[in-house]
N, C-alpha and C positions, 0 to 999 in steps of 0.2 A: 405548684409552680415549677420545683426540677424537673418533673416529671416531661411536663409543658418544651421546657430548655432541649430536654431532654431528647425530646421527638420533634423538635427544630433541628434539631445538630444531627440528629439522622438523616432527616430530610435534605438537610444541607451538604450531608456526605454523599448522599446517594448522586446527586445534580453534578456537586462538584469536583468526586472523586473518578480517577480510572477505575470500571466496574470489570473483574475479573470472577466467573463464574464458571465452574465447569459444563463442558457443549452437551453434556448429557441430561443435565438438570434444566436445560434452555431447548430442549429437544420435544416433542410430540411423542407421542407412542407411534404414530402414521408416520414421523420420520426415520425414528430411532431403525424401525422395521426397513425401511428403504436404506437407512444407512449399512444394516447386518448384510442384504440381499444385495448390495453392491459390493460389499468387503468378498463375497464370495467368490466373484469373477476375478478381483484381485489376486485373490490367493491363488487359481487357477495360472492366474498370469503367470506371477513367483515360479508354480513350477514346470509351467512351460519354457520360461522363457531367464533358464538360467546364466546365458551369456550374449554379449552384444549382438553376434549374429543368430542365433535363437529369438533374440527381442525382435529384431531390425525382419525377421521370417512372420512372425507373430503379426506385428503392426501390417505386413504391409497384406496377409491374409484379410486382417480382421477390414481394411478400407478397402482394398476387394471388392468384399462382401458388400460394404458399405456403399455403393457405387464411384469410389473415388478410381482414376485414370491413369496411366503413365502422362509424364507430362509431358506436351511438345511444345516446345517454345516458338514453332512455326503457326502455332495455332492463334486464333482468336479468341478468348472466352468470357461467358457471360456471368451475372449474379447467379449464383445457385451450383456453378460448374465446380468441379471434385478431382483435386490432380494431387498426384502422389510420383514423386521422384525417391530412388535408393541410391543411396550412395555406396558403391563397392559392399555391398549384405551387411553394413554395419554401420548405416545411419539412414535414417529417411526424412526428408521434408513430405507433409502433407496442406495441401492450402485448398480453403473454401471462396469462392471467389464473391465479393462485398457487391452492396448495392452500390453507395460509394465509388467517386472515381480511384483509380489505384494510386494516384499523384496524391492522394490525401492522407496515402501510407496504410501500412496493414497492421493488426493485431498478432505480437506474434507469442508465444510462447514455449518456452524453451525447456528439455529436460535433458538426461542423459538414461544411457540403457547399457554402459557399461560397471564393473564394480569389481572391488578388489577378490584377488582368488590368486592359485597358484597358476605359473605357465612352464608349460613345459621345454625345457631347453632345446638346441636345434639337434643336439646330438646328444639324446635324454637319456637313453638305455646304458645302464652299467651293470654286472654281477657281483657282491662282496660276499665272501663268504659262504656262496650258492645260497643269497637271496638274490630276487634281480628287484631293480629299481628305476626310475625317472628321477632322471635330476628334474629340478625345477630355478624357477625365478617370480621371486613374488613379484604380484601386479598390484599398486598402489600402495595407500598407506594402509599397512596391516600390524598389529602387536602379534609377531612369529609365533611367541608360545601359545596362541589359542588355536593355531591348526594341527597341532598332533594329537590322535589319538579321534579325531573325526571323522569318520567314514566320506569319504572323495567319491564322486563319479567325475567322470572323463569325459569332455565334450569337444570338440571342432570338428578340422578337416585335415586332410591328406593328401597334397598334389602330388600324384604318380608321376614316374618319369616322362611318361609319353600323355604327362597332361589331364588325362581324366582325376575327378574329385574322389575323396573316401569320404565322407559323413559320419563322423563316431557321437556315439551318445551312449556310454555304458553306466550303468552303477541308477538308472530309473527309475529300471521296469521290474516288478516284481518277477523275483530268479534272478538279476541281473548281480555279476558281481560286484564290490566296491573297490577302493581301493585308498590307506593312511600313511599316514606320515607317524611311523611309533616315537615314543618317549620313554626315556629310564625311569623305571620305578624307585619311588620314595628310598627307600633301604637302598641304594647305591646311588641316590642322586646330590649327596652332602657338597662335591667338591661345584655341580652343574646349578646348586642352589645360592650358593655365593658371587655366582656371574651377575653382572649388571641387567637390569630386569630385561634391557633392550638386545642382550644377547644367550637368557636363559634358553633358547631353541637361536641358534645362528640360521642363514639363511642356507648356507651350506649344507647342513644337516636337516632341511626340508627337502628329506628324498622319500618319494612316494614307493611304496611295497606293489611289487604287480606280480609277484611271485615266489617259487621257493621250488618248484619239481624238475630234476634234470631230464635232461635226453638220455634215453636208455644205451649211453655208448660211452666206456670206460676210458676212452682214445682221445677226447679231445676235450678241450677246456670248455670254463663258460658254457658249462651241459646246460644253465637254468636259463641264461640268455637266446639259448640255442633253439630249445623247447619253446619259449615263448616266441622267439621269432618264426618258427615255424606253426607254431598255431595263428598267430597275427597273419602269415601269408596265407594260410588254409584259410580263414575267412574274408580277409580283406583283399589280397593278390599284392598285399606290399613288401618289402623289401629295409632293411634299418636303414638305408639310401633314403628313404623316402619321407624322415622323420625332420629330413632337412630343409625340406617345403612343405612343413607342416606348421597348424595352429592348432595345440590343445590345450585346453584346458580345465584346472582339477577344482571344483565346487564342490559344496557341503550336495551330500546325497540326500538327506532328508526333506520334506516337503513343507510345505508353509502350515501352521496350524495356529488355531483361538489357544489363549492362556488367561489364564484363571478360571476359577467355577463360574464365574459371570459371564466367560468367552468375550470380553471387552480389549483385546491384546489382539495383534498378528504379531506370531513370530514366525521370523523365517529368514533366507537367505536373499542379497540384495537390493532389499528394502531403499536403501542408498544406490540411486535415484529412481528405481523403478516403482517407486509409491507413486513419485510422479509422474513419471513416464507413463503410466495405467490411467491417471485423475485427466490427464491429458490429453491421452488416447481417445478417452470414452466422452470428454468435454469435446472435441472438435469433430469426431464422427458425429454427435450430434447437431452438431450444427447446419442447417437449412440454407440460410440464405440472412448471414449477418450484413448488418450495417458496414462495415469494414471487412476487407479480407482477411479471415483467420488463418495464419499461418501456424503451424506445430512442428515444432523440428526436435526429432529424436538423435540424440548423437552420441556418439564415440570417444575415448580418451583422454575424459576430462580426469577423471582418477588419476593420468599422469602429466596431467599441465594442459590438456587440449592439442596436441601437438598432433601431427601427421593429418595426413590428406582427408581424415574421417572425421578427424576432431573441429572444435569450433575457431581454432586457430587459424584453418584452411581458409580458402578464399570459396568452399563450395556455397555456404546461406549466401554470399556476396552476388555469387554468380545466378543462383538460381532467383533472390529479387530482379536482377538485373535482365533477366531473358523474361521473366514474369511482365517484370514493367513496358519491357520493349517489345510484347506482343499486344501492348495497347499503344506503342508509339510515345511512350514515355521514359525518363532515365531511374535509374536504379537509385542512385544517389537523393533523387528529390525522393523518391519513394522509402528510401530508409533512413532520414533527414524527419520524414514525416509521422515513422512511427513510434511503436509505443511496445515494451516487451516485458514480459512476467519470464523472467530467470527460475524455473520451477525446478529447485533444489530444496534438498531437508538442511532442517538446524536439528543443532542439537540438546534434544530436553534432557532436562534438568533431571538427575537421579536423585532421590532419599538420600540414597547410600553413600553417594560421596558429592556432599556439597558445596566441599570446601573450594571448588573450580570454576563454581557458578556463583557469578551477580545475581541472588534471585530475582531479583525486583527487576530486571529485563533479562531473565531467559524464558523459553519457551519451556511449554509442561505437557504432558501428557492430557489427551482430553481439553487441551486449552482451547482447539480448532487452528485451522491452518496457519502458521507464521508467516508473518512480512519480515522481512529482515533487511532494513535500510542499508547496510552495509556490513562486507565480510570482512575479509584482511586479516592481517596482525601486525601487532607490531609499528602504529600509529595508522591502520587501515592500508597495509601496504598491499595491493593486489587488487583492490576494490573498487567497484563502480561510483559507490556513495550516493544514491539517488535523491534528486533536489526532495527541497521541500513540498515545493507545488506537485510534482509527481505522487509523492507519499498520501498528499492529501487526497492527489485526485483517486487515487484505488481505496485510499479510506472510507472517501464517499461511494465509492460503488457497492464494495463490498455490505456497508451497512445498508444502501440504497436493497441490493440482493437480497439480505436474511443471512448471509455468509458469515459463523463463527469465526472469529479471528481472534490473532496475539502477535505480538509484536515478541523478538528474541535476536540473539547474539551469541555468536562462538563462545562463548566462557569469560574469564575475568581477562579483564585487561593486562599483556604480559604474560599471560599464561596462556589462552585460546587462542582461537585464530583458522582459518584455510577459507579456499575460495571457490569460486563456480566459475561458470560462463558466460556469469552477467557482465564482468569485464569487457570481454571479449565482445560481444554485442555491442555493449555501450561506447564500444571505439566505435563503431560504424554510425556514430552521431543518433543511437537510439535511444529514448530515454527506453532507461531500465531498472526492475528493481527484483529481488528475491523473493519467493513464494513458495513455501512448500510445506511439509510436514515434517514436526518434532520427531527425533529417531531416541530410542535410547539401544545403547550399545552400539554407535556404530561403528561401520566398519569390521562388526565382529562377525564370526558366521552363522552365528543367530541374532538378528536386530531384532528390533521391538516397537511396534507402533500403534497408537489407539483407533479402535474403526471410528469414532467419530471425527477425526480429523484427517483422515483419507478421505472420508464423506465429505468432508468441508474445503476439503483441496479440491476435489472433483466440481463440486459446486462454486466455488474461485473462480477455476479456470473456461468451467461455462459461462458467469455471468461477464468476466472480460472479453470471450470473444465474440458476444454476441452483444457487447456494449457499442 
């Protein structure tokens, strides 16, 4: 008779509890296999495309390819048509054009392709000591002390005086050199260990190494400044004039790789949001000829509040619904009024190690499959879109409709977590919107951490919404 009780109450757990299983143990072998061979193109991604305009070169290659178009808003276009807009090399919209009239709104979904690193100041070059260096200025939110002692390459551009670009990209290609940010060693670091953890490396003292060899000439100062500006003009034809319309910036050098003996891990640099930016990429290039217009929009400078003319802040997604709509003779407003938008940012999973910061029982996990995340904020959801009820449910039902792993998650404990995306930002323009993306661990650091089945499970998300 317990026995009996026994395997009711299972039964009855099973019906009526939330079932969390990990997406590996709920996977095929025929999946598991499609999930590893698509983690590989990812990882490709990571390191091609380690900064906003790298990503924004990347994307708009790969729809290229794809047969996606610049877009002309004097044009007509039909179901099936493929238009791709850049915004200044450092965001792009791409949109697939719906069976659907466009007044019935589009499918959009949202990532970002920028991520914290170091930037180089406008007037970066100094010599101490006959070392030379780059000043910097961190970009986003970063904890200082994890960038010394990491080997940096060096990416942007260089506007010369008379206007022509410089392209830099060092520290990639094997033979290429790098370039860090050192640290006092242990045995003299006692008074540097007492600093508040948030200033054990200041931001000051994040000056990058690019040298140490003078100019062969006893006559003048700043020989290692000297030397290096003279090789930087032997290759480049620049001038230290020229560092003042420049954009560089200093990323982790190493390359994305599997972690553990299982290879079940990506680790690597900018993970944060380019897990999604990729699940995105490859869900909307696939796309034929949906029901609704798929819109994808890659963006810019959400890492510092979305702000400037690239970010989501701007009025560019406004503008280009609105020249979309009104090449079918419709308004921008009903058409954004009408839609629906997946905000595809990561949360943050849950660590072993320290989980004294996490509500278990609603954070996201490793291998859980991709999170929804109802809303960001902190601080009584201050920053956040909060998406309805009815919204929640209707991606619930898709997503199970799909086969698409899922979990639901949140910034950390209440009071304690916290930060936001650009689903705000959307959801002002009367879209319903909600968060989607992939659990990170570590982020923000310069090796994040995320499981190949829930990049698999993103990617699979963001297909079956836009083809919903």
């Amino acid at each position: 008779m317990a026995k009996k009780e026994t395997s009711g109450a299972k039964e009855l757990k099973e019906k009526l509890f939330l079932q969390k299983k990990n997406a590996y143990l709920r996977m095929s072998d025929a999946e598991v296999k499609k999930c590893d061979k698509f983690c590989e193109g990812y990882k490709r991604f990571l390191d091609e495309a380690k900064t906003e305009r790298e990503a924004a070169g990347f994307i708009e290659r790969e729809a290229k390819a794809a047969g996606f178009v610049p877009f002309d808003k004097k044009k007509r276009y039909k179901a099936g048509d493929r238009v791709c807009y850049v915004n200044r090399e450092k965001a792009v919209i791409l949109a697939v054009i719906g069976k659907e009239p466009i007044e019935k709104g589009v499918n959009l979904v949202a990532a970002h392709i920028d991520s914290p690193r170091l930037d180089m100041k406008q007037n970066p070059m100094i010599e101490k000591d006959e070392v030379a260096y780059f000043k910097t200025h961190y970009y986003g939110g970063i904890k200082k002390y994890q960038w010394p002692t990491v080997p940096l390459s060096l990416h942007g551009v260089m506007i010369k005086a008379d206007g022509s670009k410089v392209v830099v990209r060092i520290g990639e290609d094997e033979g290429d050199p790098v370039f860090c940010v050192s640290d006092l060693l242990p045995h003299l670091a006692s008074a540097q260990m007492k600093r508040p953890s948030a200033e054990i490396v200041k931001g000051e003292e994040l000056n990058l190494i690019i040298g140490s060899r003078p100019f062969k000439d006893d006559e003048t100062s700043e020989r290692v400044k000297l030397n290096l500006l003279m090789l930087l003009n032997e290759k480049y034809g620049i001038t230290e004039a020229d560092f003042l319309s420049a954009e560089l910036e200093a990323v982790p050098a190493f390359k994305a790789s599997d972690i553990g003996f299982d290879r079940s891990l990506i680790g690597g640099y900018g993970q944060d949001d380019r897990v999604c930016a990729y699940t995105e990429l490859m869900a909307v290039l696939g796309a034929k000829s949906p029901k609704k217009t798929a819109v994808a929009i890659l963006t810019d400078k959400e890492e510092t509040g979305s702000d400037g003319n690239t970010g989501l802040r701007s009025a560019y997604l406004k503008y280009f619904i609105a020249d979309l709509a009104a090449s079918f003779g419709k308004e921008g407003r009903e058409v954004l009024s009408n839609s629906k938008c997946l905000s595809a940012d990561v949360n943050a999973a849950y660590d072993p190690t320290f989980p004294d910061v996490f509500e278990k029982n609603n954070a996201s996990v490793l291998n859980g499959g991709v999170c929804v995340t109802k809303y960001t904020g902190s601080r009584g959801k201050s920053g956040t879109s909060d998406a309805s009820a009815e919204f929640v449910g209707e991606i619930r039902a898709l997503l199970d409709k799909n086969n698409v792993i899922w979990q639901t998650g949140e910034l950390g404990k209440v009071d304690i977590g916290g930060g936001g995306t650009v689903a705000a930002y959307i959801a002002n323009l009367n879209v319903d919107t909600i968060d989607v993306g992939v659990p990170v661990m570590s982020m923000h650091a310069p090796f994040e951490i995320t499981a190949k089945t829930d990049v698999y499970a993103a990617f699979k998300a963001f297909e079956a919404f836009i083809n919903s």
